[in-house]
C-alpha positions in Angstrom: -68.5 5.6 50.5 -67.8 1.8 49.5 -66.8 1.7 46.1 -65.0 5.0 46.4 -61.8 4.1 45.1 -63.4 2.5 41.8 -65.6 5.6 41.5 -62.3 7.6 41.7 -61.0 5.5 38.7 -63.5 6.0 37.0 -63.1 9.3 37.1 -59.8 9.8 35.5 -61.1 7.5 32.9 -63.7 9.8 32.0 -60.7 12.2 30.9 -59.5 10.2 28.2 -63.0 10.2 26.5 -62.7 12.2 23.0 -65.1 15.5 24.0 -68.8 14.6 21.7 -68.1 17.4 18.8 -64.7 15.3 17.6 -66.3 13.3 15.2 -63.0 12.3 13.0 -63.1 9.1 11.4 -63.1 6.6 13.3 -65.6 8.1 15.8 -67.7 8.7 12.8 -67.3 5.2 11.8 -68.8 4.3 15.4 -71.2 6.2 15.3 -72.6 4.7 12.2 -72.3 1.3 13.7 -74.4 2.4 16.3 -76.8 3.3 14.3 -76.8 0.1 12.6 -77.3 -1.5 16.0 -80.4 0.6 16.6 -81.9 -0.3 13.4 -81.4 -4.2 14.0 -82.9 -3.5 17.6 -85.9 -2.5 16.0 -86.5 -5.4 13.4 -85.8 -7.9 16.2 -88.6 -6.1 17.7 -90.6 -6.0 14.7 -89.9 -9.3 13.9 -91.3 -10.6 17.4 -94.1 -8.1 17.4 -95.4 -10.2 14.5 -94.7 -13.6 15.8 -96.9 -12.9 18.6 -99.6 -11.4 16.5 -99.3 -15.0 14.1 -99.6 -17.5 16.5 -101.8 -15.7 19.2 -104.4 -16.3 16.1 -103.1 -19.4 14.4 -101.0 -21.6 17.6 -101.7 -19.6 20.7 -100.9 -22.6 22.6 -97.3 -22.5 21.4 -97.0 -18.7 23.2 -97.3 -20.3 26.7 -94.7 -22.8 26.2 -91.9 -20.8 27.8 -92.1 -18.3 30.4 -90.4 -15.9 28.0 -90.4 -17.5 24.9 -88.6 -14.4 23.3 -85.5 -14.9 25.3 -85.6 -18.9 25.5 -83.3 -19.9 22.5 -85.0 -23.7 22.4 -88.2 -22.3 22.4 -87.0 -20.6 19.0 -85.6 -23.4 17.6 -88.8 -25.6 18.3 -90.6 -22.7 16.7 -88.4 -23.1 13.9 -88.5 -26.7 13.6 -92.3 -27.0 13.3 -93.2 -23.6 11.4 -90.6 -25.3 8.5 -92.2 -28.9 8.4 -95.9 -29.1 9.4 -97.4 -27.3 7.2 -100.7 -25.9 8.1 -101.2 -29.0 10.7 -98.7 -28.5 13.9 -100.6 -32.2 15.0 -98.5 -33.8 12.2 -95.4 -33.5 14.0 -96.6 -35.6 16.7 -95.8 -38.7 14.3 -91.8 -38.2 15.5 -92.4 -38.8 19.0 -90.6 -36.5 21.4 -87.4 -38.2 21.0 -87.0 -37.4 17.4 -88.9 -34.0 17.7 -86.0 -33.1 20.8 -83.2 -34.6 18.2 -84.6 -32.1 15.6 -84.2 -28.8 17.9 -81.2 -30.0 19.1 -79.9 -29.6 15.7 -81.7 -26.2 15.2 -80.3 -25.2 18.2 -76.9 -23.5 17.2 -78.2 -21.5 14.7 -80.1 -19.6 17.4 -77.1 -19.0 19.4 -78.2 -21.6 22.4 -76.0 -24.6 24.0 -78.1 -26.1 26.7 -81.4 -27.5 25.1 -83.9 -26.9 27.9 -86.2 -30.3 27.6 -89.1 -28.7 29.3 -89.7 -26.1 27.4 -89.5 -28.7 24.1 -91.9 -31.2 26.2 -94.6 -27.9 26.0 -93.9 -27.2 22.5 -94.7 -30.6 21.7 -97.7 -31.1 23.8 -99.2 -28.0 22.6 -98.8 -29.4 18.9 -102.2 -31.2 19.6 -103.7 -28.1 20.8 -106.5 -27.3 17.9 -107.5 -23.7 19.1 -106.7 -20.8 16.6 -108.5 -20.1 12.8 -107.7 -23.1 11.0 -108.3 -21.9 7.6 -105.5 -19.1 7.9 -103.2 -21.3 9.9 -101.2 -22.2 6.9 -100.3 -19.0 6.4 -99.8 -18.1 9.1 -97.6 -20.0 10.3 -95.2 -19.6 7.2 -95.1 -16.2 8.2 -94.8 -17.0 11.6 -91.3 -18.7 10.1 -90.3 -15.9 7.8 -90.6 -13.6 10.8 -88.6 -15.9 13.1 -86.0 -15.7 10.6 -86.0 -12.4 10.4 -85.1 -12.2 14.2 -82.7 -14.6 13.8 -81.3 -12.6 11.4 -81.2 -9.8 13.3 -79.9 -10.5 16.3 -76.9 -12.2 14.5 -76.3 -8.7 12.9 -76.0 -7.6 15.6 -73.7 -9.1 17.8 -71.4 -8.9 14.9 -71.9 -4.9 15.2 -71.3 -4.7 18.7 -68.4 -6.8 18.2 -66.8 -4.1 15.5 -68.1 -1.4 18.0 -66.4 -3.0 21.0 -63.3 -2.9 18.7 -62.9 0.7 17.4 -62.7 1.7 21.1 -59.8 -0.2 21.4 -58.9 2.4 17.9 -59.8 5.1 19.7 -57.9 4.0 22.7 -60.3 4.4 25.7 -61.3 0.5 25.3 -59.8 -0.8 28.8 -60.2 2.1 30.4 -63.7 2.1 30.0 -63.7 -1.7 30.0 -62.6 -1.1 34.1 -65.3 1.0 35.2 -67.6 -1.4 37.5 -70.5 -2.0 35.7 -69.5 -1.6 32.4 -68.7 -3.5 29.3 -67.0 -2.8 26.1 -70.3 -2.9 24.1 -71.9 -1.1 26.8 -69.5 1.8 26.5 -69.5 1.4 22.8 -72.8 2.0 22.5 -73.3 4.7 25.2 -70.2 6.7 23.2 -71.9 5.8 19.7 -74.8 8.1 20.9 -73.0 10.8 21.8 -73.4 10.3 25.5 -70.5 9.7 28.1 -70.5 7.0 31.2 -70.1 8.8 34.6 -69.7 8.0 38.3 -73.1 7.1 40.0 -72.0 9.7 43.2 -72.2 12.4 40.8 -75.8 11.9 40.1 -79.4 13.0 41.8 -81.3 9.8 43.4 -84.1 8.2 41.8 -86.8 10.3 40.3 -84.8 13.2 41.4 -84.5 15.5 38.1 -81.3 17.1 37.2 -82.5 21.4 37.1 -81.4 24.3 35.4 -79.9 24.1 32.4 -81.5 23.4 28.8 -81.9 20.5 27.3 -82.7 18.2 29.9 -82.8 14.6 29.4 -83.0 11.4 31.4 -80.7 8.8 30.6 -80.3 4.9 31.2 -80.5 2.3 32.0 -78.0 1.6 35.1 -75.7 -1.2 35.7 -73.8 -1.5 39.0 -72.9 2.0 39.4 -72.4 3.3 36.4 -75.0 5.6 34.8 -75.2 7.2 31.4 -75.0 11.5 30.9 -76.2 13.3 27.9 -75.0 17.1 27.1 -76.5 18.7 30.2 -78.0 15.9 31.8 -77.3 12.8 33.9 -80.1 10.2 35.8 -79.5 7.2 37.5 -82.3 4.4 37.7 -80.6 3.0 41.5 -82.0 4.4 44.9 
């Protein structure tokens, strides 16, 4: 099959993965830190959860300002920028102009992470600051909550890539970091996280196709998502999400 040879890697790599029950302490240690990953997945989600709630009652103008607003790093920052300085009046912020208002997300940009400032989305953001829809009496607060919780995700999502980054690194302590680093597919804080749950990366061939259930043995369990060829097993159980 194409790929065979890299497939065939892969499986000698799989060899030099500590069996699940060895949990000595560095192992342990990564298993905690992927735990700690979980957690900060779910207040990123939490934390987005209620930004959406917020505006959709107070701004709900500012929601359709990127196609994925979530994911946009300048739509954050322009979040950021007016949920710390207008007050209970986005409108007020029209004063700047858009040149001023596009110098101050610029600025706000690196603390989200983001590089390129996409001008377009900033250009919505700061049309929709005239857009008076919404409950104005609450809209003061919520829009400061609407900034707490945007910190929040900041927050989070800083955690962690500092996590995965120490995760990433004890499989270099455990010594199976460029091994599993070479699978197709797969990245150290994929792998990282996969091992962290107790779970081992195997070889796409050795899998059922799409919807196809793995049968007769306890304990079944489906397992994913798949990148390039490279699908995720549990104890008894492996799926792979590619036809």
């Amino acid at each position: 099959m194409p790929g065979g040879g890299s497939l065939d890697g892969a499986d000698e790599v799989m060899q030099q993965v500590p069996p699940f029950g060895d949990l000595d302490g560095e192992r342990a240690t990564l298993r905690h830190l992927g735990r700690r990953r979980e957690r900060l997945i779910s207040v990123a989600t939490a934390a987005m959860h209620q930004m959406r709630d917020y505006l959709s009652v107070a701004w709900s103008a500012a929601l359709t300002a990127a196609v994925k607003p979530f994911e946009s790093m300048t739509w954050l920052a322009a979040i950021a920028v007016v949920t710390d300085r207008c007050g209970a009046d986005p409108a007020v912020l029209r004063e700047l102009g858009l040149d001023e208002f596009t110098g101050q997300v610029r600025r706000e940009l690196p603390r989200f992470g983001g590089r390129r400032l996409a001008c377009r989305i900033v250009a919505a953001v700061f049309e929709a600051l005239t857009c008076t829809d919404g409950v104005a009496a609450q809209r003061r607060g919520l829009l400061r909550r609407t900034g707490w919780a945007l910190e929040d995700l900041r927050a989070a999502r800083v955690q962690r890539a500092q996590v995965e980054e120490e995760m990433a690194a004890h499989l270099g302590v455990l010594g199976v970091g460029a091994s599993l680093a070479s699978i197709p597919g797969m990245t150290a804080a994929t792998a990282a996280a996969i091992l962290a749950e107790g779970r081992r990366p195997i070889p796409v061939r050795f899998l059922p196709r799409a919807g196809q259930a793995c049968r007769g043995r306890p304990g079944q369990q489906r397992i994913g998502p798949l990148r390039r060829g490279v699908a995720y097993a549990g104890p008894h159980c492996a799926w792979r999400s590619g036809g």
